[in-house]
C-alpha positions as CSV (number, residue, x, y, z in Angstrom):
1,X,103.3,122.1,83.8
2,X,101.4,118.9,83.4
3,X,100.3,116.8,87.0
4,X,101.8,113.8,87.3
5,X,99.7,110.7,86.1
6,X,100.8,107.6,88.2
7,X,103.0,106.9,91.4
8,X,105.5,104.3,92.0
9,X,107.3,103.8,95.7
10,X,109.5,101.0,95.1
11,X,111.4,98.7,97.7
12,X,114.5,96.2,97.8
13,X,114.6,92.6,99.2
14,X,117.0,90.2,99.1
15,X,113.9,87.7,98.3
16,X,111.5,88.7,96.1
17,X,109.5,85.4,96.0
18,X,108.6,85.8,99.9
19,X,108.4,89.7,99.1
20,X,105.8,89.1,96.2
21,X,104.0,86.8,98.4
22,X,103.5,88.8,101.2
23,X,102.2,91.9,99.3
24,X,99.7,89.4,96.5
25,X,98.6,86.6,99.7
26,X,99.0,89.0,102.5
27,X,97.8,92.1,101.1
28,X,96.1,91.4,98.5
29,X,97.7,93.1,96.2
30,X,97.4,92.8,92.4
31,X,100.6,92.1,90.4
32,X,100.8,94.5,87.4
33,X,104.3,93.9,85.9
34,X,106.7,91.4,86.7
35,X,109.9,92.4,85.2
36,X,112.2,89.4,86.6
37,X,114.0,90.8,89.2
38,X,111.6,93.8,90.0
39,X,107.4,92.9,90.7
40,X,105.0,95.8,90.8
41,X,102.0,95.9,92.4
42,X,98.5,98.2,92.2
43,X,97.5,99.7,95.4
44,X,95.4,101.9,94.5
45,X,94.0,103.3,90.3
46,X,97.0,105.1,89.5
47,X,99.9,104.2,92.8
48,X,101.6,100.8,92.7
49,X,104.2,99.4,95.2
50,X,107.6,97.5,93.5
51,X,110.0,95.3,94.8
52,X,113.6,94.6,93.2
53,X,115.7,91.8,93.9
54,X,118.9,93.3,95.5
55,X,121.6,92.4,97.3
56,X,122.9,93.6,100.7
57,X,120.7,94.9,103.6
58,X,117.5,96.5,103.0
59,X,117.5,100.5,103.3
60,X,114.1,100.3,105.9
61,X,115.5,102.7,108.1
62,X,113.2,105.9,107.8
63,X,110.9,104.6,105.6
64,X,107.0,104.1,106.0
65,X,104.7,103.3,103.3
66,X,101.6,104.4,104.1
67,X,98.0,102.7,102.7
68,X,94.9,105.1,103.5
69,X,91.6,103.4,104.3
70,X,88.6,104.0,106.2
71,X,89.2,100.5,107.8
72,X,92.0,100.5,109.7
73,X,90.3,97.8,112.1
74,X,89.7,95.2,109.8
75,X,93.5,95.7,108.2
76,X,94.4,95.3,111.7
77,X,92.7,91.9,112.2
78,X,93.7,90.7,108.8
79,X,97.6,91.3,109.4
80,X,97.3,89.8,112.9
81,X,95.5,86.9,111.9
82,X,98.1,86.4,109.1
83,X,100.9,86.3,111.6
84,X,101.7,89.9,110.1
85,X,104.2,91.8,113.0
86,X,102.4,94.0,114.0
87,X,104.3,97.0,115.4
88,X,101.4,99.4,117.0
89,X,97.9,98.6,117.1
90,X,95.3,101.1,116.0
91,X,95.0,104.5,117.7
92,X,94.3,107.4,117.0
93,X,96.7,110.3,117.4
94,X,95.5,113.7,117.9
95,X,98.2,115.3,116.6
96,X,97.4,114.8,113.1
97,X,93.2,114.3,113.0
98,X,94.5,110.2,112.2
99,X,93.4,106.6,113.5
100,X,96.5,104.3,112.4
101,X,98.3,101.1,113.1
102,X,101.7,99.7,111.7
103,X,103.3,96.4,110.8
104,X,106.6,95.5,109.3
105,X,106.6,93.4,105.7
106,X,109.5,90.6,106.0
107,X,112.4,93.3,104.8
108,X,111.5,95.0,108.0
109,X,110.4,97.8,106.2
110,X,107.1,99.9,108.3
111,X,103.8,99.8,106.8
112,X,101.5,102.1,108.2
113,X,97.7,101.3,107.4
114,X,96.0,105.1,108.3
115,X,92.5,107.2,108.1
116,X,92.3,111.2,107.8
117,X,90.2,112.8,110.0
118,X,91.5,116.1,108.7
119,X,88.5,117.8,106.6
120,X,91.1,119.3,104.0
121,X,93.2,116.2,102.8
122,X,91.6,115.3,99.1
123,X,89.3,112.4,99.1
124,X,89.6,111.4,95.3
């Protein structure tokens, strides 16, 4: 069986001009494909992030997107200085061999921006 090629997570807001905003200004996210009522976004070569336009309360609730960096610092100092809610500063947590921090996007939804210490997760 062939690997899969890309990834898409996508995400609903009830304003997807503030939405696209936040992930292009805020992020710095590239837009990719603007469909009308759904925007995707590249996070990384082959992974994008979407939002769609949909009515009715978001479904945030046990959900975290996660973005893997070695600079979790300087994330953190961009959101904060952005006015980004930030929802834990960085730590690190033992637990798993990570250093992470999380925000909420303005759907509510958690972001979590996190480096591996473990030796065995796949760098490519």
């Amino acid at each position: 069986m062939q690997e899969f090629e890309q990834f898409v997570t996508f995400l609903y807001t009830e304003d997807l001009v503030s939405s696209s905003r936040f992930l292009a200004d805020t992020l710095g996210l590239r837009l990719v494909l603007d469909q009308g009522r759904c925007h995707i976004f590249r996070v990384a070569p082959h992974s994008y992030l979407g939002v769609c336009e949909r009515e009715g309360p978001s479904p945030s609730s046990g959900v975290i997107v996660t973005f893997v960096t070695h600079d979790v610092d300087g994330w953190h100092e961009r959101l904060k200085a952005a006015g980004v809610p930030i929802v834990k500063a960085p730590a690190h947590n033992e637990e798993y061999s990570i250093y992470h921090m999380f925000f909420r996007d303005p759907n509510g939804y958690l972001f979590e921006v996190q480096q591996f210490f473990d030796p065995t997760w796949p760098s490519d």
